[in-house]
N, C-alpha and C positions, 0 to 999 in steps of 0.2 A: 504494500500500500504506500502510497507515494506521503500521504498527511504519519507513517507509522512513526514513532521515535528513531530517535538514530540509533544505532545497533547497540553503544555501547555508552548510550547517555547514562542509562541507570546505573551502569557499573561505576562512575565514574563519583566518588564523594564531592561534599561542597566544600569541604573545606581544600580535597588534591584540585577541586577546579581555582580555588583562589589563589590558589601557592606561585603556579606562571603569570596567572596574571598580575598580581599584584608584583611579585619579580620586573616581568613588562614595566610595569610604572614605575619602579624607585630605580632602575639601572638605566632607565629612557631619560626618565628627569634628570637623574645626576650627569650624564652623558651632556645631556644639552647645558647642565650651571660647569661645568669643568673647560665644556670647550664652547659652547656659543656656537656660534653658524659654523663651524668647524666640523660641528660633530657628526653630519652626515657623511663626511668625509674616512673614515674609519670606527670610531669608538661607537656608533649608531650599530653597525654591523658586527663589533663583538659582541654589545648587547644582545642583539637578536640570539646571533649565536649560542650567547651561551645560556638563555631562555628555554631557546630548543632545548638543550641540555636537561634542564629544572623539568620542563614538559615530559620529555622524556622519562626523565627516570622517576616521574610522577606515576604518569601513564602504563610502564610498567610494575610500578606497587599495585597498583590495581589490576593485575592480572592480561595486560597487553602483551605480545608478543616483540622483541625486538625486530625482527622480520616486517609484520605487519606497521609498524612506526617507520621500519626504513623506506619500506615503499610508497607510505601516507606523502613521506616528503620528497620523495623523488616525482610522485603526481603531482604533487603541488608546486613543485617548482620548474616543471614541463608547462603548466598552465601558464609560466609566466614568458617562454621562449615565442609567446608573440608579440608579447610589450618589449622583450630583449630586441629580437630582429627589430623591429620599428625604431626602436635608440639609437642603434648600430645606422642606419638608414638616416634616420634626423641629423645625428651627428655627421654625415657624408655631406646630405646636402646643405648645411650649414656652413661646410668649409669651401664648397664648390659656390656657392650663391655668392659668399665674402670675397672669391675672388672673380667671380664672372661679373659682380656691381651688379644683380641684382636685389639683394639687402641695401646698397646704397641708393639705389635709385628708388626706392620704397622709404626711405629716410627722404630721401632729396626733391621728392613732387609732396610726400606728406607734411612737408618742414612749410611748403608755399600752401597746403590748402586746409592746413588747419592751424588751434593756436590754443596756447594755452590753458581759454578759459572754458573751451570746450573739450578738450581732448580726451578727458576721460570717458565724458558723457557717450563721445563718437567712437569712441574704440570698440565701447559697448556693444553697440549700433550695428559696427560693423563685422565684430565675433559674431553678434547672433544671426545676420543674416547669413554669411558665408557657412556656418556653423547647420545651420535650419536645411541650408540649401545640400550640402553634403554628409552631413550626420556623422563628422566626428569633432571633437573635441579635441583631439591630441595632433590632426593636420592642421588644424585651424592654428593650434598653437606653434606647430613646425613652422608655418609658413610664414601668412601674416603677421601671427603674431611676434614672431623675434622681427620685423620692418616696424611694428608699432613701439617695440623696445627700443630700436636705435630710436626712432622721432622722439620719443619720450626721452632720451640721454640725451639728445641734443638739444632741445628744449629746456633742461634742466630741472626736469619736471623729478617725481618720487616714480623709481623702477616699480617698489611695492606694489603702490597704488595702481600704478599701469600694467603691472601681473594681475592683481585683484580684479581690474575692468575687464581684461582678456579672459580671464575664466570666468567672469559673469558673464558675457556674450557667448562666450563657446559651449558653455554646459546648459545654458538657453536650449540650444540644439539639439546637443546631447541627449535630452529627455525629451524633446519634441518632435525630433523631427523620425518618420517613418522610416529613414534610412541609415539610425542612430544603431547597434548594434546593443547599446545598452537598453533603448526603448522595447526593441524587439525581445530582447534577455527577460526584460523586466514584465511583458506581455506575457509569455512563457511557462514563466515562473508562477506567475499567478492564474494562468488560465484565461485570459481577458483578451477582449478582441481589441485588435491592435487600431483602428480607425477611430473606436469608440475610445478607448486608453486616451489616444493624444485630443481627443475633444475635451475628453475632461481634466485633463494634464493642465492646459490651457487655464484652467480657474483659480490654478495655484501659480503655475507658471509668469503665466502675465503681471498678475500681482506682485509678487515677487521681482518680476522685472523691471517693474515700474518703480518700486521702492529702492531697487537699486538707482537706476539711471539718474532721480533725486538725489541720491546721495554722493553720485558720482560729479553731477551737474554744479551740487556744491561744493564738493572737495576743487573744482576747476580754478586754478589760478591766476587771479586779474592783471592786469598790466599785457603791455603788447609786448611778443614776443620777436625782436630785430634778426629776422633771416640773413638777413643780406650778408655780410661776415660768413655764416656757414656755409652756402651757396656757393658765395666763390670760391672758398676752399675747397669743395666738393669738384668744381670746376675743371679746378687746377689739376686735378690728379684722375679722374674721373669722365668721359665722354658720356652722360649719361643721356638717353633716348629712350622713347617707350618699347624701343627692341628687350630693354632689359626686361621686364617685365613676362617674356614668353618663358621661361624657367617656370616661372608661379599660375601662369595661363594651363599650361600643359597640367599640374598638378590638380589644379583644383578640377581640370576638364577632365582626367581621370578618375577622380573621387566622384565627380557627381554621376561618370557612368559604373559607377562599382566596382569600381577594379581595387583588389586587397589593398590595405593600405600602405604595407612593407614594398612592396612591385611598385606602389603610385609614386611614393616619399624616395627607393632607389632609384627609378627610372626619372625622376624629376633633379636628382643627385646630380648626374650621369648629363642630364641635360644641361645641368648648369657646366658641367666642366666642360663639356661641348661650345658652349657658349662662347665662353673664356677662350678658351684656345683661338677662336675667330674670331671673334672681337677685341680682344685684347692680351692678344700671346704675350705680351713683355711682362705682364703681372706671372705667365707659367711659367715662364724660363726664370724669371728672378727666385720663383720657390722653387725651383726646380734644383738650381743652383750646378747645374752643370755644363760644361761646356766642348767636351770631346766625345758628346753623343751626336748621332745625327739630331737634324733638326725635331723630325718626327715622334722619336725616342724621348728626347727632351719634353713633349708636349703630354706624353702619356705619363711621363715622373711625375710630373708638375702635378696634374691632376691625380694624379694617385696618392701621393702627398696630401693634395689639400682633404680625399675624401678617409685617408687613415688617421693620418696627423691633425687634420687643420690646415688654414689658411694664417700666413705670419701675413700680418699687412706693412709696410716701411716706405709710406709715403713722406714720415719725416713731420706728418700733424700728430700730434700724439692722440688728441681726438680720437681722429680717426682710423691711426693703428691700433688703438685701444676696442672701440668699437669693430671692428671685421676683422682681430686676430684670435682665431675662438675656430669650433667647428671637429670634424673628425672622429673617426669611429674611438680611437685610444683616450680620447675625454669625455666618454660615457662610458669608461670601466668602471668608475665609481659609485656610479645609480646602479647600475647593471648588478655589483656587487650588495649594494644593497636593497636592490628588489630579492635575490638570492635568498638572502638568509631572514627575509623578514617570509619571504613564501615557506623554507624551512618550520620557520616557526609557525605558522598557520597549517602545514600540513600535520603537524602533532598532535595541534590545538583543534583541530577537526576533527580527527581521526578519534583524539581520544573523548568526543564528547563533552570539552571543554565548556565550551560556548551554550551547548544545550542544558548543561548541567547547570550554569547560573543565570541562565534567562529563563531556562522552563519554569520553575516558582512564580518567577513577573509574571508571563503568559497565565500562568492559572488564574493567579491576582488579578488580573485586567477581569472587572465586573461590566464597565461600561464601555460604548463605544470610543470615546476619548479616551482612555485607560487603555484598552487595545492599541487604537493607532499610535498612542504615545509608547508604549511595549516593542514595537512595530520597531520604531523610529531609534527606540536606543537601543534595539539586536540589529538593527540594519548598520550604525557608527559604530557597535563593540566589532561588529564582525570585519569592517574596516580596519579596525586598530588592529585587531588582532590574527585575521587570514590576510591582514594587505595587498588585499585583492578585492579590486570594484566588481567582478563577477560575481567571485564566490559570497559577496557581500548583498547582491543582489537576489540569487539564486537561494541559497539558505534560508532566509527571513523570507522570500518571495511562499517558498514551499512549506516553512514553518509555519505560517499563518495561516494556509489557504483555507483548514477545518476551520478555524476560530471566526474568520470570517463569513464564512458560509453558513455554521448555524446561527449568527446573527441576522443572517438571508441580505448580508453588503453583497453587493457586484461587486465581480473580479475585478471591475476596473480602479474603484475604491483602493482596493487594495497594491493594484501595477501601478498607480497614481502616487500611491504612500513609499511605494520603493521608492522610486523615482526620484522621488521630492527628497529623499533622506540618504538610502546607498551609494545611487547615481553620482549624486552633488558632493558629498561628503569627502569622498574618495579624493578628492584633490588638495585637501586640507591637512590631511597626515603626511608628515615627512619618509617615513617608511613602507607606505601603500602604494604600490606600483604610479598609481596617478599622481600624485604626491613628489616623487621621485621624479618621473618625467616631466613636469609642470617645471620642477628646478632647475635641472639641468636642461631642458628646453630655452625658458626665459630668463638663467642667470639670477633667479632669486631666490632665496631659501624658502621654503616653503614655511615657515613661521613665521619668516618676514611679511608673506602675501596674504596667508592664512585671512588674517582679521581684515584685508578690504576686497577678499573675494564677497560682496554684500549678497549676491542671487545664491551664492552657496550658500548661506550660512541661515536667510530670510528662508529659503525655501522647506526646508523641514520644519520650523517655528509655523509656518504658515498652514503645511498639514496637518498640524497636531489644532492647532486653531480651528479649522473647518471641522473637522470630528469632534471639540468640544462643543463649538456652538452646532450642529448637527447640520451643517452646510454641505451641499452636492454629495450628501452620504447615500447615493442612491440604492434602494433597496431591491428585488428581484423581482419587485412588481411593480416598478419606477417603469419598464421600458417591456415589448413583449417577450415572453420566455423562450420565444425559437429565438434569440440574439442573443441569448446565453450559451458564451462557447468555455466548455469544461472538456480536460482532455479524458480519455476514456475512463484513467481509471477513478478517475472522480465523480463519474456517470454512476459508478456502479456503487456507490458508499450511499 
């Protein structure tokens, strides 16, 4: 039965389920007051590490198998070898965009058509449309989003803040739009038809996204900001033309026809170093740094370079070498290694019934329908912090709930709604959650730094626990007719 316990929740004591977790919190905290934004950098990932460890040997006092815990986390960190590949690929086209001047030319039209007092507001704007129109959240942030970092650096605006707008616009998408991977997950999970899902997604959504762009609209900083200085120096070192722009044409023209996202982000890599080399060979051969290859040879170093290594920029602006020297598959070993061992420890943490073991009591607990979806909302955040994974984050609580909702006779959508708004979004706010991870090392901001002015993240879970207390859009199973109730079979038959 798909609503059954998990095989080994009951085995599982409350107090062995406290022991990792709470481990989790004082070796994560300490981790972050020892080193500061450092600590994703290595000590984050011994933590993980040696949590696993505590998990572990929790898991087997309780009668687990070593065997069966090895394999939990070799599953669970296969789950992550798609967000791996996608890193490896971001980082590529990062160093190849930095030097083909597509990132600059994305800085250098955005520096003349926006300003200041708007820029947060529009950043928004622009995540969510691109975001709605190809349904993911992590190109959005590949692409556009690192051209909305440089205008924002050179601006001299707050990186934070301008990370915080970009995942309000992106995960806008993410949960809305039909071709979001998460929406569909989260559909799924719950049983709910996916057409009906994002109509009523929308009542949180919106809201939510309005209360952001306010917020954004005031954080915007007055006074006029003088381009002209940046411009020329863009000039000087820079041919920029709207040719640059076909690198981020292609990509985004991939994604909106489906094509994986790892194939879209490398094939878009690959086009950027294409670029480069015919538009501006003197940028390959100076990283290239060679001179008794052929020419040809030269052209293929260069670019290979910028998509292992990076792109070193040495125009001689520091600006500017500072902004487009970045990029590279070997500067996303760090995420990479810490999506690792934070899956590690979610694969433990699964396996041994961890998560079921201290939320199952709450779910009993929930008497009312706000009491549920609030239940809802904080297994769908623990399961973030703790499997570091927006899937499995989605999936778990999507299938944990789906009885509890049903004999209150909520639609499925109710429920795909309540993911959505709390798994989905969340997922970018922990430093050790694959989304989390890539947001940083994507846009160059720690993810604690961004955390607090991602506002559509953060408003959106507040907002569903709102609507179930005041008994808002909690449609019931006679709200709509009952041939549009789609339940997968085995929930037919309970």
């Amino acid at each position: 039965m798909a609503n059954a316990p998990a095989p080994y929740s009951q085995k599982m004591s409350l107090i062995g389920a406290i022991i990792p977790v709470a481990s989790l919190i004082i070796l994560l905290a300490l981790s972050y007051y020892l080193f500061g934004d450092e600590a994703s950098s290595g000590p984050n990932q011994i933590a993980l590490l040696f949590c696993a460890l505590i998990a572990t040997f929790v898991a087997l006092f309780h009668g687990f198998s070593f065997d069966e815990l090895k394999d939990a986390v070799v599953e669970s960190v296969s789950t992550g070898l798609h967000a791996i590949f996608i890193l490896f690929a971001v980082g590529s086209l990062i160093g190849t965009w930095a030097m083909s001047g597509t990132i600059m030319a994305m800085v250098y039209y955005g520096l003349q058509l926006l300003s200041p007092n708007y820029f947060y507001f529009t950043t928004v704007i622009i995540c969510a449309l691109v975001s709605v129109s190809i349904g993911s959240s992590w190109t959005v942030a590949g692409t556009i989003g690192i051209g909305l970092m440089g205008i924002s650096t050179k601006m001299g605006l707050d990186p934070a803040i301008t990370a915080g707008a970009i995942l309000s616009g992106a995960y806008f998408g993410d949960k809305s739009s039909p071709l979001s991977d998460a929406t569909n997950l989260a559909t799924a999970a719950a049983g709910s038809n996916l057409y009906i899902h994002i109509k009523e997604n929308l009542w949180t959504s919106v809201p939510a996204l309005t209360i952001a762009l306010a917020l954004f609209w005031w954080l915007g900083e007055p006074g006029d900001f003088v381009a002209q200085g940046t411009l020329s120096s863009i000039e000087q070192h820079y041919d920029i033309t709207l040719l640059n722009f076909l690198p981020l044409v292609l990509v985004l023209g991939l994604a909106m026809i489906r094509y994986p996202p790892f194939t879209t982000i490398f094939i878009g890599a690959l086009a950027g170093g294409l670029f480069a080399v015919i538009m501006d060979p003197d940028k390959v051969v100076s990283l290239a740094s060679s001179v008794n290859l052929p020419y040809w040879l030269i052209m293929i170093k260069g670019v290979w370079i910028a998509m292992s290594n990076g792109y070193v920029s040495v125009t001689g602006d520091p600006s500017i070498d500072a902004l487009l020297s970045r990029g590279g598959m070997g500067n996303m070993l760090t995420t990479i290694w810490l999506i690792m061992t934070a899956l590690a420890f979610g694969g433990v943490v699964e396996k041994a019934g961890i998560l079921d073991r201290i939320i199952g009591p709450i779910l009993h607990a929930a008497k009312t329908t706000g009491a549920l979806v609030l239940s809802l909302v904080t297994t769908a955040i623990a399961t973030n912090i703790l499997a570091a994974d927006q899937y499995i984050a989605i999936v778990i609580p999507g299938r944990m709930y789906r009885k509890s909702f049903r004999q209150r006779r909520l639609r499925p959508e109710v429920l795909s709604r309540a993911v959505g708004d709390s798994a989905t979004v969340t997922s970018a706010l922990i430093p050790w959650n694959s989304c989390g991870a890539y947001m940083a090392a994507t846009l160059g901001v720690p993810t604690l730094a961004f955390a607090g002015f991602a506002f559509f993240n953060i408003v959106s879970p507040i907002l569903t626990i709102v609507f179930a207390v005041m008994g808002w859009r909690m449609l019931t199973m006679t709200d709509q007719k009952p041939e549009r109730i789609v339940l997968p079979d085995d929930e037919q038959k309970d």
